[in-house]
C-alpha positions as protocol buffer text, in pm:
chain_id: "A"
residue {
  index: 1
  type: UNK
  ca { x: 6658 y: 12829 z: 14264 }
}
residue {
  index: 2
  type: UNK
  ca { x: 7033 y: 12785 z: 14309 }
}
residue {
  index: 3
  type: UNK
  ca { x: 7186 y: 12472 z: 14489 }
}
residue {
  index: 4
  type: UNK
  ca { x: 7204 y: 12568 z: 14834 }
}
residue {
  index: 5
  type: UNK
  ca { x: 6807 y: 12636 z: 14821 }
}
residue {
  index: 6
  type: UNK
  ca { x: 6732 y: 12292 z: 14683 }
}
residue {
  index: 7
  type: UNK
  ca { x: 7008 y: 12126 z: 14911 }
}
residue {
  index: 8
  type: UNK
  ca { x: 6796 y: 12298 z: 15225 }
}
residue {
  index: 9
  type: UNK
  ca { x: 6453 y: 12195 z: 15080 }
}
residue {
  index: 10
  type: UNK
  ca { x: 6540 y: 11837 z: 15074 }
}
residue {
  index: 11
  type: UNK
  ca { x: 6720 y: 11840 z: 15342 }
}
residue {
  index: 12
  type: UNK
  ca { x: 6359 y: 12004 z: 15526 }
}
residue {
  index: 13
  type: UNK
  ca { x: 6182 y: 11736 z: 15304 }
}
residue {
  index: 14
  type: UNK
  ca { x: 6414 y: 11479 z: 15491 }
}
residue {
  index: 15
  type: UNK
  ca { x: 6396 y: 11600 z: 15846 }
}
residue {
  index: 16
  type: UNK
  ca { x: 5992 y: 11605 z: 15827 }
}
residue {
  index: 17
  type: UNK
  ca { x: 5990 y: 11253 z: 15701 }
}
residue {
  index: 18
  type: UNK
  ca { x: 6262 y: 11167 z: 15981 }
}
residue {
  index: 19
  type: UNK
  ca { x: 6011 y: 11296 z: 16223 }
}
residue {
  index: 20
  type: UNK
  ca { x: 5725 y: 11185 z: 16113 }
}
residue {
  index: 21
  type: UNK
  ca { x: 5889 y: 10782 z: 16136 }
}
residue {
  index: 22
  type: UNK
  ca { x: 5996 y: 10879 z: 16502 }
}
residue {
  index: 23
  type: UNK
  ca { x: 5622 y: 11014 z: 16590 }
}
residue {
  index: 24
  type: UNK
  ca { x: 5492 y: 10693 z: 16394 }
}
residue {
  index: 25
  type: UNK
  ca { x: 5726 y: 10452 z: 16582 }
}
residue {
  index: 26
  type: UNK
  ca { x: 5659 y: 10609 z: 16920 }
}
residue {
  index: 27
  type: UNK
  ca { x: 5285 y: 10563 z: 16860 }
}
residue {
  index: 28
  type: UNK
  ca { x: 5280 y: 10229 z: 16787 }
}
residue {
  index: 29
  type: UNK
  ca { x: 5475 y: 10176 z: 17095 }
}
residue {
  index: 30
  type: UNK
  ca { x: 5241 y: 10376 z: 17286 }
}
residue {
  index: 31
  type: UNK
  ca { x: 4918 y: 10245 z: 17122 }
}
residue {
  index: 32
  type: UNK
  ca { x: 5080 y: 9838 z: 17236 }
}
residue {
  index: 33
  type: UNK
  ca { x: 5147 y: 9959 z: 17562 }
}
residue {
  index: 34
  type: UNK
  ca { x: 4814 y: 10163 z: 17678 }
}
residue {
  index: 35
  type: UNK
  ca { x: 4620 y: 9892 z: 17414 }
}
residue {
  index: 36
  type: UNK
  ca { x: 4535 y: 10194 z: 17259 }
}
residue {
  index: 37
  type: UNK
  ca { x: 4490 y: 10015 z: 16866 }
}
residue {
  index: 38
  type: UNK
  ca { x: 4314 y: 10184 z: 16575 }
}
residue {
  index: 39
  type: UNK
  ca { x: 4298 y: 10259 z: 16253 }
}
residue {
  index: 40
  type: UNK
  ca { x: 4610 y: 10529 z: 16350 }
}
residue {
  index: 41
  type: UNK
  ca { x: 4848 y: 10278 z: 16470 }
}
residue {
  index: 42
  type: UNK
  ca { x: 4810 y: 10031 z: 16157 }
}
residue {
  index: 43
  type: UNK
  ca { x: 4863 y: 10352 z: 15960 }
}
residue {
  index: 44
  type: UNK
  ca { x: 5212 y: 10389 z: 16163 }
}
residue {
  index: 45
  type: UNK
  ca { x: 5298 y: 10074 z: 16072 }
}
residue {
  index: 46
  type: UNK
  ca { x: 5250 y: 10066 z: 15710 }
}
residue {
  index: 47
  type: UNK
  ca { x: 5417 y: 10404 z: 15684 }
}
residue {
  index: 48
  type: UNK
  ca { x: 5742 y: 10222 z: 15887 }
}
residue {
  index: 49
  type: UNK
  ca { x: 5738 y: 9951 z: 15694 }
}
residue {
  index: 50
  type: UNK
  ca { x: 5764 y: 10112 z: 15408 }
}
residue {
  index: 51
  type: UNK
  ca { x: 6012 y: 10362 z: 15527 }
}
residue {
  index: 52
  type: UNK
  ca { x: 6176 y: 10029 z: 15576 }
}
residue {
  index: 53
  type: UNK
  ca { x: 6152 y: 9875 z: 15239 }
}
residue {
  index: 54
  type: UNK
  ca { x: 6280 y: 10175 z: 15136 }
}
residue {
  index: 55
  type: UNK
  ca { x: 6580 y: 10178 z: 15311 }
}
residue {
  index: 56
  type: UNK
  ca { x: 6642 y: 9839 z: 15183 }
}
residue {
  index: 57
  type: UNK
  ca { x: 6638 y: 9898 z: 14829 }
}
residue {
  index: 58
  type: UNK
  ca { x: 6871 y: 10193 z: 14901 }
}
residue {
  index: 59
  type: UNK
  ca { x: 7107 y: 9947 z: 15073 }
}
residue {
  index: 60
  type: UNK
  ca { x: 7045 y: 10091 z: 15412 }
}
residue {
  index: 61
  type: UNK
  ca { x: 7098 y: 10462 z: 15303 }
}
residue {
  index: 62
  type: UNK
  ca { x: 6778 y: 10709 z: 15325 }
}
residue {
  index: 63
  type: UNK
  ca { x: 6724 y: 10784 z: 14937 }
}
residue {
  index: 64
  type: UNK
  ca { x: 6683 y: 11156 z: 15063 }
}
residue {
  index: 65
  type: UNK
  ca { x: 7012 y: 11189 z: 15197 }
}
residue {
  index: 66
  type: UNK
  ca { x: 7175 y: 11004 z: 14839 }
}
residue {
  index: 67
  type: UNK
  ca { x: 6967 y: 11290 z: 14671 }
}
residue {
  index: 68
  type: UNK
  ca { x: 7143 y: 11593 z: 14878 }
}
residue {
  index: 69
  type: UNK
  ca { x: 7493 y: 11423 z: 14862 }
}
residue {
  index: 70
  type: UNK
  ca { x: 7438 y: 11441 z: 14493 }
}
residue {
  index: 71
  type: UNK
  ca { x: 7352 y: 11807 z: 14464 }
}
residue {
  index: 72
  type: UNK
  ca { x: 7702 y: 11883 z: 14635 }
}
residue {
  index: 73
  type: UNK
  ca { x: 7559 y: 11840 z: 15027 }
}
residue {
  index: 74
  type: UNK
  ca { x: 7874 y: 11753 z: 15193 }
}
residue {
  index: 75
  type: UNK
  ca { x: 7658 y: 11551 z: 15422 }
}
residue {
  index: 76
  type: UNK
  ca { x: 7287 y: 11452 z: 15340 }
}
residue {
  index: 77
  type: UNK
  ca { x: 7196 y: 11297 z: 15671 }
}
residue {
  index: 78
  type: UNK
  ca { x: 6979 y: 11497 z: 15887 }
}
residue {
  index: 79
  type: UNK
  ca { x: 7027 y: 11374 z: 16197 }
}
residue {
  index: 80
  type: UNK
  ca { x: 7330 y: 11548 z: 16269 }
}
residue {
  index: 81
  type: UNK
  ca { x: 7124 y: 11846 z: 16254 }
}
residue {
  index: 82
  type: UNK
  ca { x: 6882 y: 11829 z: 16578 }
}
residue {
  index: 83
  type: UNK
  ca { x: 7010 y: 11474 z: 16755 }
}
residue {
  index: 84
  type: UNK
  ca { x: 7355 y: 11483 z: 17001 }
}
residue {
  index: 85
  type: UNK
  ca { x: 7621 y: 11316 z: 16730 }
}
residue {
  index: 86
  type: UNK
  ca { x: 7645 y: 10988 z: 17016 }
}
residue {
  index: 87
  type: UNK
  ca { x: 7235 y: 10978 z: 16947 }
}
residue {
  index: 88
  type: UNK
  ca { x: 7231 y: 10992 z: 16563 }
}
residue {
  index: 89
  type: UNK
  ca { x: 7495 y: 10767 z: 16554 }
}
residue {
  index: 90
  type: UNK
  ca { x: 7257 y: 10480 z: 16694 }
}
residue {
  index: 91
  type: UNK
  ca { x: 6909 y: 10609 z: 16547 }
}
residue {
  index: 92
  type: UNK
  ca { x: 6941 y: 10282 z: 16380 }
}
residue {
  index: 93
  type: UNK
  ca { x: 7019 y: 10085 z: 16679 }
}
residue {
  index: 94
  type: UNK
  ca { x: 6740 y: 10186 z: 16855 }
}
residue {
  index: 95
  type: UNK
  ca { x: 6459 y: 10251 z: 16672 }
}
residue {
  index: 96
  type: UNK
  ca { x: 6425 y: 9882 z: 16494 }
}
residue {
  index: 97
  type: UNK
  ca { x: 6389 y: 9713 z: 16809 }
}
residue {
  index: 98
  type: UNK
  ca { x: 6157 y: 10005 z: 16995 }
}
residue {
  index: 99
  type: UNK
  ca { x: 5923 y: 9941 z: 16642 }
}
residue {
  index: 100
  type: UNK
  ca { x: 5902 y: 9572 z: 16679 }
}
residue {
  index: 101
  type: UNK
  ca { x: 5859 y: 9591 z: 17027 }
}
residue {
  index: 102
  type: UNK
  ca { x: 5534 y: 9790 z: 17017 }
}
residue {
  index: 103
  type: UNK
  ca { x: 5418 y: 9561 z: 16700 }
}
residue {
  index: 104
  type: UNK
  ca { x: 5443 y: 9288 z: 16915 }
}
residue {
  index: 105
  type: UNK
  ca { x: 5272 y: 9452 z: 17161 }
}
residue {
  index: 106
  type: UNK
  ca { x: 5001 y: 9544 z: 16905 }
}
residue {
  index: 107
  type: UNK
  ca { x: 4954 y: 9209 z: 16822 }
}
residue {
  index: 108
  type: UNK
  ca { x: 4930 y: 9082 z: 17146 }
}
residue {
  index: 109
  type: UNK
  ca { x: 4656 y: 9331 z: 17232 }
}
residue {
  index: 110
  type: UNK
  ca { x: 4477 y: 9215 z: 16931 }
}
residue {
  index: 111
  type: UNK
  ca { x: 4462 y: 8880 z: 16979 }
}
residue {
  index: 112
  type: UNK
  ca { x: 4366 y: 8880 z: 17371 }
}
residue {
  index: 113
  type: UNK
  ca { x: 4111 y: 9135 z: 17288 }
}
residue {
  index: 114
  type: UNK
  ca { x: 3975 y: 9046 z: 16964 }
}
């Protein structure tokens, strides 16, 4: 497989795993909000979290797009590639505080109804 194929396929590797933390951060916002809580929604937020700790040992840089920069990607973010530029230029702005948000809204559910 030459460069450009393995550049795409982690790039597609990438953009899955960026959806799948957007799905998983919307549903725990949903699941707080409509005190919808199961098994699902602690799932989501293990799975952030540890998107999270990942991003931390990477110094804030998605270890997926390192990995494509280094096999000659001139750019290994993906969010350039379905987001408006003025969007994927706050992803990180926005989605930290929408994911605490709906854990705290998680939490409160559990306590008042558990």
């Amino acid at each position: 497989m030459d460069q450009e194929h393995k550049i795409f396929w982690v790039k597609f590797v990438h953009s899955f795993f960026f959806i799948l933390m957007t799905v998983c951060i919307l549903f725990v916002l949903y699941s707080g909000l409509f005190n919808r809580v199961s098994v699902l929604t602690w799932i989501a937020i293990v799975l952030v979290i540890g998107e999270g700790l990942a991003l931390a040992v990477s110094r804030g840089r998605c270890p997926l797009t390192i990995l494509a920069e280094n096999m000659g990607a001139e750019d290994g973010s993906v969010t350039g590639i379905f987001l408006p530029r003025w969007l994927a230029d706050r992803v990180f702005h926005i989605w930290p505080p929408v994911f605490l948000g709906g854990c705290v809204l998680v939490v409160i559910r559990q306590i008042f109804n558990g």
